[in-house]
N, C-alpha and C positions, 0 to 999 in steps of 0.2 A: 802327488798328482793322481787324479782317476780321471780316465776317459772309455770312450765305451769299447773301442777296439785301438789295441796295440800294434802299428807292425813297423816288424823289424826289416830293413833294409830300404834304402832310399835310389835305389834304381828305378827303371822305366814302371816294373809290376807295383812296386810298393807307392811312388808318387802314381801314379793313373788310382790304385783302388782309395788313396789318401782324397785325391781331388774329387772322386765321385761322389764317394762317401760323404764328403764334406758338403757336395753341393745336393745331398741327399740331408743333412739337417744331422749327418752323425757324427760323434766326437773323434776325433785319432789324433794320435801323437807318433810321429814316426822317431826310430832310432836308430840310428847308424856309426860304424866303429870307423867309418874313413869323411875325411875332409871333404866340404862343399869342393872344393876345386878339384879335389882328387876324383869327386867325381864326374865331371862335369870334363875332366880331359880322358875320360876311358873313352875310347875309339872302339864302336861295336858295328851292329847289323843296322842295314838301310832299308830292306825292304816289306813294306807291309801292306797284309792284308787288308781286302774293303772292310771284315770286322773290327779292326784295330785301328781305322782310320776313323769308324761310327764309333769307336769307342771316345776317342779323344774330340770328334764333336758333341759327342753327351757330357761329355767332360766339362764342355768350354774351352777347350784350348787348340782348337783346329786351327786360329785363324792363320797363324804363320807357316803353317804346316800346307795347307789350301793355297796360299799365295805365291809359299819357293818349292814345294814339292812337287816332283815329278810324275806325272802319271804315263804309266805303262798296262800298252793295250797287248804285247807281246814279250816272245823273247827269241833268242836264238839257238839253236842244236847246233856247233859247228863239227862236222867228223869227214873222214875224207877230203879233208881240203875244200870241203862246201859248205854252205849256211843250210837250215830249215826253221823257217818260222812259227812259233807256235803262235797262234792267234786267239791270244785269251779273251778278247772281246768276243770273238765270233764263237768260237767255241763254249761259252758259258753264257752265251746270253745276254753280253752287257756288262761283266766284271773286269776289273784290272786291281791290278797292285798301282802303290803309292811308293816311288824312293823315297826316303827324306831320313836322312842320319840319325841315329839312336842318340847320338850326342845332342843333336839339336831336338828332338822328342824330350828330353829329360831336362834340355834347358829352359823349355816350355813350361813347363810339369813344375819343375822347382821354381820358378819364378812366380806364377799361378799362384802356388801354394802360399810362397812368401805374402802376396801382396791381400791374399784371404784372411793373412795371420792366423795360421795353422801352425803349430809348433813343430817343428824339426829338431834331433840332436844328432849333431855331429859328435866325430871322434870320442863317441861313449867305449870304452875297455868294456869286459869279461859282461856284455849283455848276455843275461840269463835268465829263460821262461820257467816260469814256477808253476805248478799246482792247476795244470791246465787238463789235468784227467778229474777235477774236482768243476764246482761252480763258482770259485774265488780267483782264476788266473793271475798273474800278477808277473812285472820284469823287475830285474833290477840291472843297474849298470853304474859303473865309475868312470866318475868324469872331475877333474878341477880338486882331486886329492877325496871324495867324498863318494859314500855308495847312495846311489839314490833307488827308489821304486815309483813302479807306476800300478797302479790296479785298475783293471780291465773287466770287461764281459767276455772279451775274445780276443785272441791273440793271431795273427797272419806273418807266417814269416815267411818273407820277401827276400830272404839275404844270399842268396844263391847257393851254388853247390856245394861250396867250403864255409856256408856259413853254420850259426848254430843251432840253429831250428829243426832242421832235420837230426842234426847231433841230440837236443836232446830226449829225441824220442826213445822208448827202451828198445833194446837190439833187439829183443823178441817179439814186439810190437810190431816192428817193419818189416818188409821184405823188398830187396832191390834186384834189379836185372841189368848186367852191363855188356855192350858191345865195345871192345875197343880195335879199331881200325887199323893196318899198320902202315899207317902215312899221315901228312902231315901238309897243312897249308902256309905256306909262305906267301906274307900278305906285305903289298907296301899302297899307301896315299901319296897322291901327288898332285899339285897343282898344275895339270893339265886337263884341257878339252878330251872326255872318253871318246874311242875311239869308234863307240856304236850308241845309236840314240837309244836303244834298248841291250838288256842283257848279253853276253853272250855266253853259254857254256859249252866249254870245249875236250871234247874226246880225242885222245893224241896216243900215239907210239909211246911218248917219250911223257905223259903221263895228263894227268887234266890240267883245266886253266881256266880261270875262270876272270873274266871284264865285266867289270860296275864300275857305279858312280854313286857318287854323293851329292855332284851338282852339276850344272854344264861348262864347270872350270876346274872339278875336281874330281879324281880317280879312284876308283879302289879296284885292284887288281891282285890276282891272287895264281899261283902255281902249284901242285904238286909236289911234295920233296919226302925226304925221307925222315922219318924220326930221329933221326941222331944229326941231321944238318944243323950247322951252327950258322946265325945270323951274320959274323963277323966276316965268314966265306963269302957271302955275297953281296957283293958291290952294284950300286944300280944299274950299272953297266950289263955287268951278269945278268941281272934279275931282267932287263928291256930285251937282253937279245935271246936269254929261254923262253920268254913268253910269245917273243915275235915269231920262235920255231914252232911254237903248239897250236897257230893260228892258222886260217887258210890266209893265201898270199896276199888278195886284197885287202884285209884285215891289218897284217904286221906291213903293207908297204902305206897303209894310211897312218898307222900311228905317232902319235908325237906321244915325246917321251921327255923328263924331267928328273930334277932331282926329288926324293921322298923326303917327305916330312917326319913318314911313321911305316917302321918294317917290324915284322913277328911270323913269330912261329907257331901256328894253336895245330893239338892235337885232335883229333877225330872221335868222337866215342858216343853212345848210344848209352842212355842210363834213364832206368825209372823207378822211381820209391815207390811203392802201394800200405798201404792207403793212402791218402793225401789231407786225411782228416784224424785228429787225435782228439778227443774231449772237444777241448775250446780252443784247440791250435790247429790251423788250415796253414799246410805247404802251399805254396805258390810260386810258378815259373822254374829257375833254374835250381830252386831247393830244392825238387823234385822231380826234375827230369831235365835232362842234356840231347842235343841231338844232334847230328853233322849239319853245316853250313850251307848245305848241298841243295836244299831245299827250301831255305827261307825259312824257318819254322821257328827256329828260337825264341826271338821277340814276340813272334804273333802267339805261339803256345803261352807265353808268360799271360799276355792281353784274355787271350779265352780263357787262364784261369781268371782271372781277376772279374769278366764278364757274371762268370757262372760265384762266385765269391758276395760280388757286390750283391745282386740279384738276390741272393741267400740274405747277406747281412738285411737286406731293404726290406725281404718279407717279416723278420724275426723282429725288426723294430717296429715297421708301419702296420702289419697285416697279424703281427703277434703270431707267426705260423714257422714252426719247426724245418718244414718238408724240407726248406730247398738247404737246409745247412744238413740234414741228415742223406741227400743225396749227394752231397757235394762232390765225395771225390769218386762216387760212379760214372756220376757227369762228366766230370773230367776228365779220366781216365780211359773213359771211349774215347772221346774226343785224342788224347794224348796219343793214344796210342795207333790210331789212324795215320796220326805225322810224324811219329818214329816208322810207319814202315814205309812213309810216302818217301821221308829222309833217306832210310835204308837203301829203297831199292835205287833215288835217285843218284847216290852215292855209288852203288854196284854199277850201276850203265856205265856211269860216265868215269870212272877212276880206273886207271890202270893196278890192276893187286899184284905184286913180288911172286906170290906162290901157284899164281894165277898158270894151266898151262895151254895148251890148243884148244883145249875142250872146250875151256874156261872162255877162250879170248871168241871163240867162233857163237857162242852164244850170246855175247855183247856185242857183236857185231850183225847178228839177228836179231836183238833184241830193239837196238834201234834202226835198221830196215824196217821191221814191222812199224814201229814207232811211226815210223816218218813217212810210214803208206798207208796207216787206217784211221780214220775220222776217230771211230771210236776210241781207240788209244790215247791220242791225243788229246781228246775230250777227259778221257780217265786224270791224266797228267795235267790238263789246262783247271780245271777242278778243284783237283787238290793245289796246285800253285797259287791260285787267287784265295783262298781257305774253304774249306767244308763249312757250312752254318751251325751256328750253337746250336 
């Protein structure tokens, strides 16, 4: 098989830059080591950016997204037992975020693609990029007892953090940066009515907590916990009456509560690969950078690279012009790294730290005072929430 660009992994970044690309007039063949179903029940992030939401109208695939997703003009600060609204319409001039499930984004995306007859492989083993520091790239992968190859112009890999794209770059080649956090979010779904039409993020004694949704009959809520908690410890019952304590009182005396569908544990951590461009192999999303929950960043980060990617691949085919592949991962990597500190710092306010002592707690507790009295601030924070511009 040859097609002009190869990419490896079939999550949100690899279908979005598959479907543009495509409705761009350019060949790809994605490839992926797990099962259509396996991935289509991974349970991710829901909130996105207005560029992540124009991305998947340039796409073509808004319309379901437009019809059940949610739009948020704000969100919540809850500390001291009180609300404060941030008002991202007013504060940005008109901007808001989209809820709408990663799950249901990617069911879009793959359905899309299917009905364009765009080739997908599932469950391919040992996919390996080859000879992408040269002008001949090429993959190969085993699937149905047999090795197969594909030969490419350009290879994009999409396959996340433990995938192998970043692996096969040379260790001296790259350079990585990691923050790791020492806490952990304990997450469960549930089919209940949220307790708030908009976000809420919560600043607590007893540590953060965080209320979303997925729809306006389903939940996703999230608490605080420690790295070594085990899921088996906590029974829904537990997990409705910690979260009810982290809440101000109107809050936990409105909530309805259920059984979960889906509970976990993800850890916390800040990571970035530099560069993000090898020869004819472009990292993209979580192949190249992770960042806390805290901020909504994940998903949209994967989108803006794929923004500044696509854009590149369009000029090299249609416009015959180098530039935007040879800037790629400066481009990016601004960008990147603007939502690793917006993550960072929104992480430090709002999370209770273990080693954290008076100093520590009395300056987060100044920090959103000031937050929640200056226009300006706010505006800093409403800003980066709704995304920075490509």
């Amino acid at each position: 098989m040859r097609v002009q660009v190869a990419i490896i992994g079939s999550g949100p970044s690899g279908l979005l830059l598959g479907q543009l690309l495509g409705k761009a007039g350019i060949e790809t063949v994605i490839v992926d080591r797990s099962s259509r179903e396996h991935i289509l029940g991974r349970v991710r992030a829901g909130v996105l950016e207005e560029g992540t939401v124009a991305l998947m109208n340039r796409a073509g695939v808004a319309a379901r997204m437009q019809a059940e997703g949610l739009p948020h003009d704000g969100f919540s600060l809850a500390f001291d037992g009180r609300d404060h609204r941030i008002d991202l319409f007013g504060l940005t001039s008109g901007k808001r975020v989209m809820v709408y499930g990663q799950t249901e984004l990617t069911r879009d995306l793959i359905g899309q693609r299917e009905a364009d007859g765009h080739p997908t492989i599932y469950e391919a083993s040992n996919v390996t990029p080859h000879d992408f520091d040269g002008t001949t790239p090429y993959l190969t992968y085993d699937k149905d007892g047999k090795t197969h190859r594909i030969d490419c112009d350009f290879i994009a890999g999409c396959d996340g953090f433990h995938g192998v794209s970043r692996k096969a770059v040379p260790e001296k080649a790259i350079r990585t940066v990691e923050k790791v956090y020492p806490f952990g979010w304990l997450g469960i779904l549930s089919e209940v009515p949220p307790v708030s039409d908009e976000l809420i993020y919560a600043n607590h004694a007893r540590g953060f907590a965080l209320c979303s949704m997925r729809s306006r009959t389903r939940s996703r809520y999230y608490i605080q916990c420690a790295l070594d908690e085990k899921i088996e410890n906590w029974s829904d019952a537990r997990f409705w009456d910690e979260l009810r304590r982290r809440l101000p009182a109107h809050h936990a005396e409105a909530m309805v509560t259920g059984p979960s569908f889906e509970k976990s544990i993800a850890p916390l951590r800040s990571f970035v690969a530099e560069p993000m461009r090898f020869g004819r192999l472009f990292l993209v999303g979580d192949a190249a950078h992770i960042v806390p929950p805290t901020g909504a960043k994940g998903l949209n980060l994967a989108a803006s690279d794929v923004h500044y990617l696509f854009n590149a691949l369009l000029e090299h085919y249609h416009d015959r012009s180098n530039a935007g592949i040879d800037a790629y991962s400066v481009r990016v990597l601004a960008r990147v790294w603007k939502a690793v500190r917006f993550s960072w710092w929104m992480t430090t306010m709002l999370h209770r730290f273990p080693e954290a002592g008076d100093f520590e707690q009395k300056i987060q507790e100044a920090e959103l005072d000031y937050l929640t009295h200056s226009r300006a601030a706010e505006t800093v924070l409403a800003e980066n929430y709704v995304g920075l511009p490509y």
